[in-house]
Structure formats: C-alpha cells, structure tokens
C-alpha positions as CSV (number, residue, x, y, z in Angstrom):
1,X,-26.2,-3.3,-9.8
2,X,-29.0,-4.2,-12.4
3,X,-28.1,-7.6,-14.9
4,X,-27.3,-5.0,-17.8
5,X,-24.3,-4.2,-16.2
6,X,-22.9,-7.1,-17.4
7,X,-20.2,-5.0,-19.2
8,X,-19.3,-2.5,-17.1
9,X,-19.8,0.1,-13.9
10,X,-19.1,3.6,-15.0
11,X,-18.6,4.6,-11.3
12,X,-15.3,6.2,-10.9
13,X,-13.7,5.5,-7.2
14,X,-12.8,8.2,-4.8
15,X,-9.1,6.9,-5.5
16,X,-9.0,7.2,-8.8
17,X,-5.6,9.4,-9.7
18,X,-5.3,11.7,-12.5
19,X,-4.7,10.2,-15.5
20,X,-1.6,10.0,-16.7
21,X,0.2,9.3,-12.9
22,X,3.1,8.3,-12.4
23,X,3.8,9.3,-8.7
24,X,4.4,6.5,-6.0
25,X,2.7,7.5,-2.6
26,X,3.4,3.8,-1.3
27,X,5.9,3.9,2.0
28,X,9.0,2.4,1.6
29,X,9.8,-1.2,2.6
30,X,11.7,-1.1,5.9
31,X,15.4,-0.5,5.3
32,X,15.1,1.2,2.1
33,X,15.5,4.2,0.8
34,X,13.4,7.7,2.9
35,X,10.5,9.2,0.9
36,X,9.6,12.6,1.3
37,X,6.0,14.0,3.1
38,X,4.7,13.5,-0.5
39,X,5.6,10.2,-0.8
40,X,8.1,10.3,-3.2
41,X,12.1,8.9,-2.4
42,X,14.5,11.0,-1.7
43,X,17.2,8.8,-3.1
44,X,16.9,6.1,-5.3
45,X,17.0,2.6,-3.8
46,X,17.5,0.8,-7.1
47,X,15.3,-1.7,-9.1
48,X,13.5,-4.2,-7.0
49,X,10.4,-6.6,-8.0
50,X,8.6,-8.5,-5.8
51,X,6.4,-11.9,-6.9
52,X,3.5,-13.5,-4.8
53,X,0.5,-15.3,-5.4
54,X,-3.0,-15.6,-3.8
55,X,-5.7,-18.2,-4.3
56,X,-8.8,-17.1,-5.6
57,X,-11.0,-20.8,-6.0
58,X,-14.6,-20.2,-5.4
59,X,-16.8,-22.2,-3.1
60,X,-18.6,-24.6,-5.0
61,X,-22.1,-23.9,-6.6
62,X,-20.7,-20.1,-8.0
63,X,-22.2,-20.3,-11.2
64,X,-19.7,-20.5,-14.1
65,X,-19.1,-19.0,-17.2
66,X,-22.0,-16.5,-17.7
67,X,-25.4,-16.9,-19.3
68,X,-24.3,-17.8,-23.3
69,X,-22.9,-20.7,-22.6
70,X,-24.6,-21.6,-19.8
71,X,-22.3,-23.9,-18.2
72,X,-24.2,-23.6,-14.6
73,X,-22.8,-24.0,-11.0
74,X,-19.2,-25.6,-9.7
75,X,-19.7,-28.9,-8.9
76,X,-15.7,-29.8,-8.6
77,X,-12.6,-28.1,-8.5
78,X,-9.6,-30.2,-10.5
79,X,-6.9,-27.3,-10.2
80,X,-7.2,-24.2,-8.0
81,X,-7.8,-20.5,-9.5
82,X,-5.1,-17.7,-8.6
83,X,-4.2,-14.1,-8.1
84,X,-0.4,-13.8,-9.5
85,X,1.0,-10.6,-8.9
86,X,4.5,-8.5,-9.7
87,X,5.6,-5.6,-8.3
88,X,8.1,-3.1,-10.0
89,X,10.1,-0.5,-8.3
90,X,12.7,1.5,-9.8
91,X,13.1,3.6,-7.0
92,X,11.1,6.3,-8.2
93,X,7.4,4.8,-9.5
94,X,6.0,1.6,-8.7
95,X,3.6,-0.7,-11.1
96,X,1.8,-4.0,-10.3
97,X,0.5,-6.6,-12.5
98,X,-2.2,-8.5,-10.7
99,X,-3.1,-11.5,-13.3
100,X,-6.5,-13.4,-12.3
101,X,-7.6,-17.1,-13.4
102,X,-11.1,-15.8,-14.4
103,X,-13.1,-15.6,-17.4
104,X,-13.6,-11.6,-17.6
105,X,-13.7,-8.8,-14.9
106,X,-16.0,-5.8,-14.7
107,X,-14.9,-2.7,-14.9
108,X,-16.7,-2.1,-11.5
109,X,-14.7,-4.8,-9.9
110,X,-11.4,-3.9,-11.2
111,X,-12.2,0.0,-9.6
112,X,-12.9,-1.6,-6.4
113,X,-9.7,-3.8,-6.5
114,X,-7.4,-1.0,-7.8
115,X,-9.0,1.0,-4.9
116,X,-8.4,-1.0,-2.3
117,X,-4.7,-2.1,-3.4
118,X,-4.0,1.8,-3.2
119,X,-5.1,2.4,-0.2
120,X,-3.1,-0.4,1.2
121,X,0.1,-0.2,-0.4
122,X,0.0,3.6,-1.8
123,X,0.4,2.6,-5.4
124,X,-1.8,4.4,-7.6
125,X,-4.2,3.0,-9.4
126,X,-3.1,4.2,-13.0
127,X,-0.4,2.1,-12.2
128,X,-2.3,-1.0,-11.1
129,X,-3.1,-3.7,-14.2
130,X,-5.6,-5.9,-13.7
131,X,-6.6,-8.6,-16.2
132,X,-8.2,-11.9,-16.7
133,X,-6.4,-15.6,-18.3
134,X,-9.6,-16.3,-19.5
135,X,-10.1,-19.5,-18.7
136,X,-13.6,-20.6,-19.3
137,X,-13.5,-23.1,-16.3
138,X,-14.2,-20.1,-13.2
139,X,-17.1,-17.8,-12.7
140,X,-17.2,-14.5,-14.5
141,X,-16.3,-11.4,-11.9
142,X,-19.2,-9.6,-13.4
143,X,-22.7,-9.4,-12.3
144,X,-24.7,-11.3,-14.1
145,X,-27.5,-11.3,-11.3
146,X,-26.5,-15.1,-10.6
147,X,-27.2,-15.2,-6.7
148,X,-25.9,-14.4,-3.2
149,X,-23.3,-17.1,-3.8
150,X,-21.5,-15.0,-7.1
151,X,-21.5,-11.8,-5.3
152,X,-20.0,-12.9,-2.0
153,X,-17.1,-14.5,-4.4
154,X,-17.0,-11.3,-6.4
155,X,-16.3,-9.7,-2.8
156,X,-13.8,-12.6,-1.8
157,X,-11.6,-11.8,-5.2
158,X,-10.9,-8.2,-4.8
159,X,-10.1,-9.1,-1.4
160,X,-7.1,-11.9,-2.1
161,X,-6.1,-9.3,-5.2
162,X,-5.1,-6.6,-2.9
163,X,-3.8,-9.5,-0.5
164,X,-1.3,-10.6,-3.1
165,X,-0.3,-7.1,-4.2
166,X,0.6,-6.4,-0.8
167,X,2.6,-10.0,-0.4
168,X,4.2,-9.5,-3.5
169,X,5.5,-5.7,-2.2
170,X,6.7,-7.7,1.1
171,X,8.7,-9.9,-1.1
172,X,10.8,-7.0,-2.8
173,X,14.3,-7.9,-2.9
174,X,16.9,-6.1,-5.3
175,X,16.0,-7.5,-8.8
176,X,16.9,-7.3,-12.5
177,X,14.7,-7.9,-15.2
178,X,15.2,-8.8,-19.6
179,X,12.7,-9.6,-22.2
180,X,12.3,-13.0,-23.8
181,X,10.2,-14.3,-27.1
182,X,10.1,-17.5,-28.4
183,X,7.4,-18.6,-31.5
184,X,4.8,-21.4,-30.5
185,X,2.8,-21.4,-33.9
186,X,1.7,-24.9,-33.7
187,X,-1.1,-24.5,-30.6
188,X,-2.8,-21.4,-32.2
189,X,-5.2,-21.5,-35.2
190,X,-7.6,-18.3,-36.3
191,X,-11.2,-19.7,-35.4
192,X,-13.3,-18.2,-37.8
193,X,-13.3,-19.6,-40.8
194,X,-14.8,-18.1,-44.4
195,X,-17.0,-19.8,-45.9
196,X,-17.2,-21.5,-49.4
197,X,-19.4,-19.9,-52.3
198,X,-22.5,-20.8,-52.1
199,X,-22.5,-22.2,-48.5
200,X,-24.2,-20.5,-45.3
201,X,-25.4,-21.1,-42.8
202,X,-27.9,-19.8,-40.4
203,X,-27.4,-17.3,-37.1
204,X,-29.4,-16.2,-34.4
205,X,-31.5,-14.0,-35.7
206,X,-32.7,-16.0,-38.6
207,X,-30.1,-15.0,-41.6
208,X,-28.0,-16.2,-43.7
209,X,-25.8,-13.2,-44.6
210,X,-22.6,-14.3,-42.6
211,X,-19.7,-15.1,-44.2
212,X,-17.2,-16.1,-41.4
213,X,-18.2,-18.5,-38.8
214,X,-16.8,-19.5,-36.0
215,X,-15.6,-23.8,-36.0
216,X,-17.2,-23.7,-39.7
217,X,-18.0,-27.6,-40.9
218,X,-15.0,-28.5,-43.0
219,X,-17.3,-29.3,-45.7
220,X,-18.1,-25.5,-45.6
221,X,-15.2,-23.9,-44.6
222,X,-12.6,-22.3,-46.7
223,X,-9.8,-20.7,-45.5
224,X,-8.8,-18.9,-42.1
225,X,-10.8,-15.0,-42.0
226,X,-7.5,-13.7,-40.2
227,X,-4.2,-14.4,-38.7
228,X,-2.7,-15.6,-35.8
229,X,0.3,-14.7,-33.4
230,X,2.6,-17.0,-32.4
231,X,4.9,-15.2,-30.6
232,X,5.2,-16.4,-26.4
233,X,6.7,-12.8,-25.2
234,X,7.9,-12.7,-21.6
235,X,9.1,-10.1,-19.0
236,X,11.9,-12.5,-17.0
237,X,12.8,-10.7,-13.5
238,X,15.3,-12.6,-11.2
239,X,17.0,-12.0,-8.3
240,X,20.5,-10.0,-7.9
241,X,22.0,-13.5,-7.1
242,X,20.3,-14.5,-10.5
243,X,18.1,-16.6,-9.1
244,X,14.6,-16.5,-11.3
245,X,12.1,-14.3,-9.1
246,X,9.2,-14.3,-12.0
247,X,7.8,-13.9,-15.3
248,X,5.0,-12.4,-17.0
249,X,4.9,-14.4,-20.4
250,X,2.0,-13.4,-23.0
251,X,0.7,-15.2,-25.1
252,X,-2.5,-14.9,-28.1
253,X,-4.2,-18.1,-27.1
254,X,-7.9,-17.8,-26.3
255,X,-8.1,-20.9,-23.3
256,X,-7.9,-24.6,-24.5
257,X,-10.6,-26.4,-22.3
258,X,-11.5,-30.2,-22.8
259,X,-12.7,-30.5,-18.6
260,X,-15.7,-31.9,-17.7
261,X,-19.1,-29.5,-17.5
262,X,-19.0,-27.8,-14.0
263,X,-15.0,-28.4,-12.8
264,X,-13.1,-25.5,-12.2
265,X,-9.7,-25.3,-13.6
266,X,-7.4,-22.4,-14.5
267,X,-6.9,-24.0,-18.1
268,X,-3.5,-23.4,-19.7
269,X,-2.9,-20.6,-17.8
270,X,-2.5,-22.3,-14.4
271,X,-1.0,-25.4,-16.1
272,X,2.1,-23.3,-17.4
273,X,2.8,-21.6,-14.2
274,X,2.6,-24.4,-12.4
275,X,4.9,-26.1,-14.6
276,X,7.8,-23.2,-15.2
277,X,7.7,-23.2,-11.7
278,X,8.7,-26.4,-11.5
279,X,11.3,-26.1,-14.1
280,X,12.9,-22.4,-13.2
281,X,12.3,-22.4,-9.1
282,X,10.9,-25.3,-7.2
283,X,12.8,-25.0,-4.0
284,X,13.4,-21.2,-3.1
285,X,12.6,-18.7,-0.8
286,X,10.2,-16.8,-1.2
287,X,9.1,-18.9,-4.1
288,X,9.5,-18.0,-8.2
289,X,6.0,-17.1,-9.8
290,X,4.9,-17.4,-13.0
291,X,2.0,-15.8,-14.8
292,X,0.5,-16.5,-18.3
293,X,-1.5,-13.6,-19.3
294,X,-3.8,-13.1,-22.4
295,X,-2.6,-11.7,-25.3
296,X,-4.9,-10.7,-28.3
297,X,-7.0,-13.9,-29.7
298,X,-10.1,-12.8,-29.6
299,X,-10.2,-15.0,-32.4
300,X,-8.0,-17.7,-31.5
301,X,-8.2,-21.2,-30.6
302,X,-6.3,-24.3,-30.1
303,X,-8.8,-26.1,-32.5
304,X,-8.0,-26.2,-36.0
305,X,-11.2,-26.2,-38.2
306,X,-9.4,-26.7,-42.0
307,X,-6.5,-28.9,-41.1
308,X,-4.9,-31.4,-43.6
309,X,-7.0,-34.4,-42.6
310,X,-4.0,-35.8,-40.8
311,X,-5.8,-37.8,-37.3
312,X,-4.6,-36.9,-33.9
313,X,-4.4,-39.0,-31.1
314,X,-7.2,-38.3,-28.6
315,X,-6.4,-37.1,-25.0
316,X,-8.0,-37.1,-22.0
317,X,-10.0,-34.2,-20.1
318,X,-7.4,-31.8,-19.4
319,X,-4.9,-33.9,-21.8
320,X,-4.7,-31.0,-24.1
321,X,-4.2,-28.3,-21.8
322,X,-1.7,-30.2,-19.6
323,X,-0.2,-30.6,-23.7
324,X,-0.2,-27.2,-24.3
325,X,1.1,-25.6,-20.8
326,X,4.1,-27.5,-20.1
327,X,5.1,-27.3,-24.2
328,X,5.0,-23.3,-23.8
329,X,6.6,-23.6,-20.2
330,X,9.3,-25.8,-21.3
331,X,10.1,-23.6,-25.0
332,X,9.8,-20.3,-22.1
333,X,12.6,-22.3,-19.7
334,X,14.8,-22.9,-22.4
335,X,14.8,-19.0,-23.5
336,X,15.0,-17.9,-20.1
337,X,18.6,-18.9,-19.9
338,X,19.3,-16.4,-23.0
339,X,17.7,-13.1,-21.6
340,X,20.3,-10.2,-21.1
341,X,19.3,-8.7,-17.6
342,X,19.0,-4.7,-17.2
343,X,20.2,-3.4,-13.9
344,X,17.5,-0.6,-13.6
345,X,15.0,-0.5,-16.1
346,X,12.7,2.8,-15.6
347,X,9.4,2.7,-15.2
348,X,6.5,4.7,-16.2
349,X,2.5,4.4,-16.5
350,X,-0.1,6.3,-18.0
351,X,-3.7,6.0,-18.9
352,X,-6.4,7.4,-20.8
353,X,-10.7,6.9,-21.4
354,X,-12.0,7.1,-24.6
355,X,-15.9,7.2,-25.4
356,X,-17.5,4.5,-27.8
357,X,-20.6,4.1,-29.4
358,X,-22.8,0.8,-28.6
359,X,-24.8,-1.3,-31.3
360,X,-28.0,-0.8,-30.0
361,X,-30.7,-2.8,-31.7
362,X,-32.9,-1.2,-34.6
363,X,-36.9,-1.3,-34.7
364,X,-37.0,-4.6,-36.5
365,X,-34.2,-6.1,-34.6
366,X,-36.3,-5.1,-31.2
367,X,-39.4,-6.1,-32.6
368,X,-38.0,-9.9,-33.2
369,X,-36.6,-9.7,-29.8
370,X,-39.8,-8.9,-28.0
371,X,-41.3,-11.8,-30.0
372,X,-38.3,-14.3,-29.2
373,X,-37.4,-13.8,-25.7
374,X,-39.0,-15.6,-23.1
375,X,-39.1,-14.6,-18.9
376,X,-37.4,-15.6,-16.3
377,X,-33.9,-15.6,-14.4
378,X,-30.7,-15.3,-16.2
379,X,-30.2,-19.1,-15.3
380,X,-32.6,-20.5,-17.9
381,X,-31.5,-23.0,-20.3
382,X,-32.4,-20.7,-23.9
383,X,-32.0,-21.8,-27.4
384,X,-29.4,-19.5,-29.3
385,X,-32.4,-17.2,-30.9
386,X,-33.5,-16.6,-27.1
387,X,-30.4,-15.8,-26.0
388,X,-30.1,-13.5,-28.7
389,X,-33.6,-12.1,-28.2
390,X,-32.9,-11.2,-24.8
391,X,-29.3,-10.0,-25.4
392,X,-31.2,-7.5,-27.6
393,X,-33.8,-6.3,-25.3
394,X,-30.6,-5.4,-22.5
395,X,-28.7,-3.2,-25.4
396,X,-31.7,-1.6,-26.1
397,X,-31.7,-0.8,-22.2
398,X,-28.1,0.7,-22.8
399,X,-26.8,4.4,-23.0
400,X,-25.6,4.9,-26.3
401,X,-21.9,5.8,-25.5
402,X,-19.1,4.1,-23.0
403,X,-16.3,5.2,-21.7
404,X,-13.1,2.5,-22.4
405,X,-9.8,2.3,-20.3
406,X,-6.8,1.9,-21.8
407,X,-3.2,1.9,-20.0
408,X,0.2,1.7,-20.7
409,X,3.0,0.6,-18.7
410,X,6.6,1.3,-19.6
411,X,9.1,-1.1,-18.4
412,X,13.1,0.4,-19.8
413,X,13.1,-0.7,-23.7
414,X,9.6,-2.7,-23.2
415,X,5.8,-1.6,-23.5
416,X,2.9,-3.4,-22.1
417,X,-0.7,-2.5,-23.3
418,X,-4.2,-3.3,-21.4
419,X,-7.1,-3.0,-23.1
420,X,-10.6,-4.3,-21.7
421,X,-11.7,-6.4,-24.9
422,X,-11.4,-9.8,-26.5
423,X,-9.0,-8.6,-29.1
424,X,-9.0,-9.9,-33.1
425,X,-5.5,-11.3,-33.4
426,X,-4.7,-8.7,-36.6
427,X,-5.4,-5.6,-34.2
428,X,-2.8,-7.2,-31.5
429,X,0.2,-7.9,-34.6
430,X,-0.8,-4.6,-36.0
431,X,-0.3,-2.6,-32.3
432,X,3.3,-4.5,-31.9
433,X,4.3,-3.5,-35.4
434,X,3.5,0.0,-35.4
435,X,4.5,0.7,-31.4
436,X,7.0,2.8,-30.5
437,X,8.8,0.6,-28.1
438,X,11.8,-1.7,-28.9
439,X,9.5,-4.6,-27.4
440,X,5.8,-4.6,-26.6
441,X,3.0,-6.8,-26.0
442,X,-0.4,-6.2,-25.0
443,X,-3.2,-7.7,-22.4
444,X,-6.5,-8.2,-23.1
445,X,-9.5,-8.5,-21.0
446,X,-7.3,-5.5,-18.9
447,X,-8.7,-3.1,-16.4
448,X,-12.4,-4.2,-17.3
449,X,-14.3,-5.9,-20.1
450,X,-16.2,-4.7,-22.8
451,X,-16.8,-7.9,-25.0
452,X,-15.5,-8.9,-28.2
453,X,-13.3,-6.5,-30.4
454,X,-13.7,-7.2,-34.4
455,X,-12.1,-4.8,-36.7
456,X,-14.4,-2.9,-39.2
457,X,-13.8,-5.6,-42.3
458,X,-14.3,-9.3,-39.3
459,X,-17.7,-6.8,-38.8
460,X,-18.3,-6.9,-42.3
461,X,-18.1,-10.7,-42.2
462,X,-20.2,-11.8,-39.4
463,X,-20.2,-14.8,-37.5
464,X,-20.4,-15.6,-33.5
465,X,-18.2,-12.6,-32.3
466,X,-19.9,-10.1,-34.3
467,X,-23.3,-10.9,-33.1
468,X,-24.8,-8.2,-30.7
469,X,-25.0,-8.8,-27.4
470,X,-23.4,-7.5,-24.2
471,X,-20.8,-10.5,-24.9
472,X,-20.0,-7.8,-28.6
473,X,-21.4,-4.2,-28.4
474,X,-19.3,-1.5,-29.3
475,X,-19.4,0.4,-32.4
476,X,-18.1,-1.1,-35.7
477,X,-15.1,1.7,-35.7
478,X,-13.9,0.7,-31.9
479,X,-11.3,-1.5,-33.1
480,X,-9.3,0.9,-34.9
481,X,-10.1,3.6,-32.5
482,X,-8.6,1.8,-29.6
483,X,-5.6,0.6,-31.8
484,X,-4.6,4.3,-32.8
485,X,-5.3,5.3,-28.7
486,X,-3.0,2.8,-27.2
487,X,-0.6,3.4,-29.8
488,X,-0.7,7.4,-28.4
489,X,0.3,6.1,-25.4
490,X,2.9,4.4,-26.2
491,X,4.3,7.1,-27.9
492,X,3.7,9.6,-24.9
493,X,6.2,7.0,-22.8
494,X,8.8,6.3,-25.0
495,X,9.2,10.3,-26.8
C-alpha cells in the first residue's frame, strides 16, 4: 500500500455481508441450541456473552505514534497493549466488540480483521466493531510506510483480534446484561480554547486567521470553543449466578499521557480495566474483563488551559493516568452494584457507507507546499510548516471523495454508534440527545479512521484539528452528515 493510504484502504473483503445483516452463520457452542443448514438456531438458547482478552504489545523498535508527532521507535514497554473483546448472543444474532489499545486503525486493517474473525467464528462482519482507546503510547495500525518491523505488527494484531473474539465465544456462559452512567466532569476539559481580541497567533501555513487554538497561552486564551461530556456510560454483563462477566464503559476522554518519549503504555484505558478488574473480579473463572472505549473528544483533554490559577500538585510519569483510571474505575464499581439486569436483551446490527468529499489543497496552498517540503522518509524530524507542506502534497495525491463506515448495534433498550473519526465532543452530546434509543453512546475511531471530525462552525474557527492533513480531511459538511446518518440508523433498529 502507498504512504497516502494513511487514512484508509477502500478494498472491500470477499466477506464483506450485505449491509444491513443481521444473520448469525457462526456454529453453536457445543451443548447449545441446533442451527439450521443456514446457520440460523432453531430454538432459542437464551442470552449469553462471553469476555476474553488478547495481548497485542509490539516488539520493541515499531515506531510510535505516526509522523506529526513524531515520537519514533519503542524503546520500553511500562504496561502491555490489549485486544478486549465481548460477545453477545441472544440466541438468534451475535455481535462482538473487539476494543484495541492503539492510537487509530485503518480501514484496511479493520476489513482484514473483521474478515478473518468471520471466517473463524461465523459472525458477520456488520456485526463485528472494531475500534481504537487511543492511547498515544502504541504504534498506529495504519501504514505509514514506517518499515518491515510496523507491518509484521500490523499482521500480528489482526491476528490476536480474531484470537480473542474466538476466546471470548469459548467463554459464553448464560449471561444478563443492564446499563450504567455515572458523571466524571472533573477529568475532561474542551481543548481548544478561543482566543482573546486582538490576540493570534501563527499556524502552519503562515497565518494568523485562527481563532481557536488548541492549549492556547492563558495570557491569550478566552474561553472554552465547545463543550464537553462527562458522562462514564457502561454496558455491565454478568453471569446468571451474578457474578460480573464484563463491561464496556465509554467514556469522551481523548488519552491522558505524562510517560516518558518511546514507552509503550495503554494510557487510561488499560489503567481502568486493570483496575475494575481488580475491584469487580479478581479471582474467577474465566476471568471478568473490562474495556474502556473512546467516546467523542476529539476535542477533549485532561489538561485544562483557562483554569482558576488554583496550583496542582505535580505527579509522576504515569501519576495522572494511574489518577484518572482507577477514579473512573472506582465511580464505575460503585454504579455497578445499582444496574437492573435484563434477562434477554435482543440484539441487532446494521451498517451503512456514505461518500465524503476531501479538502484537497488549492493552487496557492500546493504552490507553498512544493516550496516547503523537503525529501526523504516519513521518519524525518520536520518543523510544523514541513509537516504541513508535505501533508499537502499527499491530499493533493487524493481522490476527491471517500467512502465512510458507520454502524449501529442495538443491544434491548441501548444503542451503540461506531464512527471512524476523532469526534468534536458537541456532535457526540448532540447524537445522544436526538437518538432514538432509551440509552446510547457512541465509539469513535470505529471500523476505520478517517482523522479529525470538526463541525461546520469549529471549521470556521481554526486551530490544530482543522488544519489539512491526512490527520483532518474531510469536507467541512462531514460532521453533520455523519451525525444525521448514524442517527438513521438508529432509528431503522429501534422503529
């Protein structure tokens, strides 16, 4: 695959099912319930869910973290990466939730995985969701032309993702499964900041017409350009005997960071599982999993820019993360105990593709960038106008349209959204409110990755995520495009 693929294959699999699926072809666990020649059961076996993990660290020297921030290779690992997966079976359909500590995953990757977890376990893949924590402590699963060493880890992860779907299928067991919220506003701050009148400050490409900026210096910012959303929503699944079997919490917190320069580390993310773990399951058989996945903070950080002035103690590398994980774990351990259970929640799954412009660059824009850029491999050290420069010269290499995945999963009373971009946290709120569903969250970096997601008016202001570069391409209009396509969805499962 060429270095512009950065974003994503358009190369459909072989497997991929109509759209829309909801068939299960999968054969059932021994003991249960006969399926048909077609696959399907011929009498319900009830709802069971089934929870595994697999470890996905890479061998050290992978590079990490892509070619803006140029992090470079893996020189330690403090915590290990993982595959967590959940299986759902109501008797009828089957869904999987296959949650990766990685930065991003190309669409190419995630039809490769999806393929390869259908052919082994029958599941289709419309009914396969495969997303990324985000933690900026792993390599990127995307070809970014970064060397022998990042593509034989590319092959490695879709590997141990199929391997935990399929442990997480021999784990069903007769299951129940609630919904759980509880509101951690203190650990998320909006990260783009307005600016005062009469401040600005430069970007890449040699203006000063932003007027949002991303960790803006106090003594320029002004106020927060969006919200944020507190809300820690959780599927809890547990076991007929009511022991815990997992959860799949959500949450719209970008990553938190503070490790060392070349550690790998599953950030937040790994620290909460670990940690609810701990505090809902330590001793059973097979063991309780928990899974943090990425809600929509595109814009979203742990770092607050404005404050009050108030000093906070400082903490040491991965301090603030170990702060932050077992805080949500603990608040998630304490609502656990509330959840009302459902005996047989139905289950459903549909998806769609819808085509979106890209932000190609203009004659000026590619005349700077010819100017600007300088050669080499994508593991140069660049200044920011470089990096922009040659960001410009691969959109210009572009088609003008791509095709987006979006999915929805219906789970009884709840909805679950994936959508392949780095979300503004307005677009996520504005989905919840408006959807269909009694409960709902939604996944980001899901099923693929097509880079940042500002709505029309965060275009209109600039700053970092705006910029346009395979990290931010779509068309101004995508947001709102996507928004009113997942929300079709959700009303095609819950009519």
């Amino acid at each position: 695959m060429k270095r512009r693929a950065f974003i994503t294959s358009i190369a459909t699999s072989a497997a991929f099912t109509a759209l829309g699926s909801m068939s299960l072809s999968a054969a059932p666990a021994k003991g249960k319930g006969k399926r048909s020649k077609g696959g399907q059961p011929t009498t319900p076996a009830g709802f069971r869910a089934g929870a595994a993990t697999s470890n996905i660290t890479p061998a050290l020297g992978v590079i990490l973290n892509g070619t803006i921030m140029q992090i470079g290779p893996a020189k330690h690992v403090h915590d290990e990466l993982h595959t967590r997966c959940l299986v759902l079976d109501d008797g009828t359909t089957r869904v999987a939730f296959v949650i990766c500590d990685t930065t991003m995953i190309s669409r190419e990757l995630v039809d490769r995985a999806r393929q390869l977890i259908s052919q082994t376990t029958g599941i289709p893949p419309a009914h396969i969701l495969i997303s990324a924590t985000h933690t900026h402590s792993s390599p990127r699963l995307i070809d970014l032309g970064l060397g022998d060493a990042n593509r034989r880890y590319e092959d490695f992860a879709v590997q141990r993702m199929a391997d935990g779907v399929q442990r997480a299928i021999n784990n069903l067991a007769p299951a129940r499964l609630g919904w759980g919220s509880v509101q951690k506003p203190e650990h998320v701050f909006n990260r783009r900041w307005l600016l005062k009148p009469g401040h600005s400050l430069v970007n890449p490409f040699g203006g000063k017409t932003d007027r949002a900026w991303m960790y803006a210096p106090k003594d320029v910012a002004l106020e927060p350009a969006g919200p944020v959303d507190p809300e820690v929503a959780f599927l809890a699944v547990q076991h007929a005997d009511g022991r815990p079997l997992a959860v799949l919490a959500n949450y719209a917190l970008h990553y938190v960071g503070g490790n060392p320069m070349g550690a790998i580390s599953a950030d937040y993310f790994g620290v909460f599982s670990r940690r609810l773990e701990e505090l809902l399951g330590a001793t059973q058989d097979p063991p309780f999993v928990a899974m943090m996945s990425n809600g929509t903070c595109g814009d979203v950080a742990n770092i607050r820019v404005g404050g009050d002035g108030a000093p906070r103690p400082a903490l040491p590398a991965y301090g603030k993360m170990r702060h932050v994980g077992h805080d949500v774990a603990e608040a998630v351990a304490a609502a656990f105990k509330t959840v009302q259970f459902q005996d047989r929640p139905k289950l459903a799954a549909v998806e769609s593709e819808i085509s979106l412009g890209i932000r190609r660059p203009d004659a000026a824009r590619l005349e700077w960038a010819k100017k600007t850029a300088v050669p080499g491999p994508p593991s140069n050290k660049l200044t920011r106008p470089q990096i922009y420069a040659r960001e410009a010269l691969l959109l210009a290499e572009m088609p003008p349209r791509e095709p987006v995945r979006l999915q929805a999963i219906r789970i009884g009373d709840i909805a679950v959204g994936a959508i392949p971009c780095e979300m503004f946290a307005e677009t996520g709120l504005a989905i919840k409110k408006q959807s269909t569903a009694r409960h709902t969250f939604v996944i980001e970096l899901a099923n693929g990755f097509h880079g940042y997601l500002p709505t029309p008016r965060q275009h209109e202001l600039g700053g970092y995520e705006t910029w346009p570069a395979r990290s931010s391409h779509l068309e101004v209009a995508a947001a709102d495009k996507i928004q009113d396509e997942i929300l079709r969805l959700f009303k095609s499962l819950f009519v």
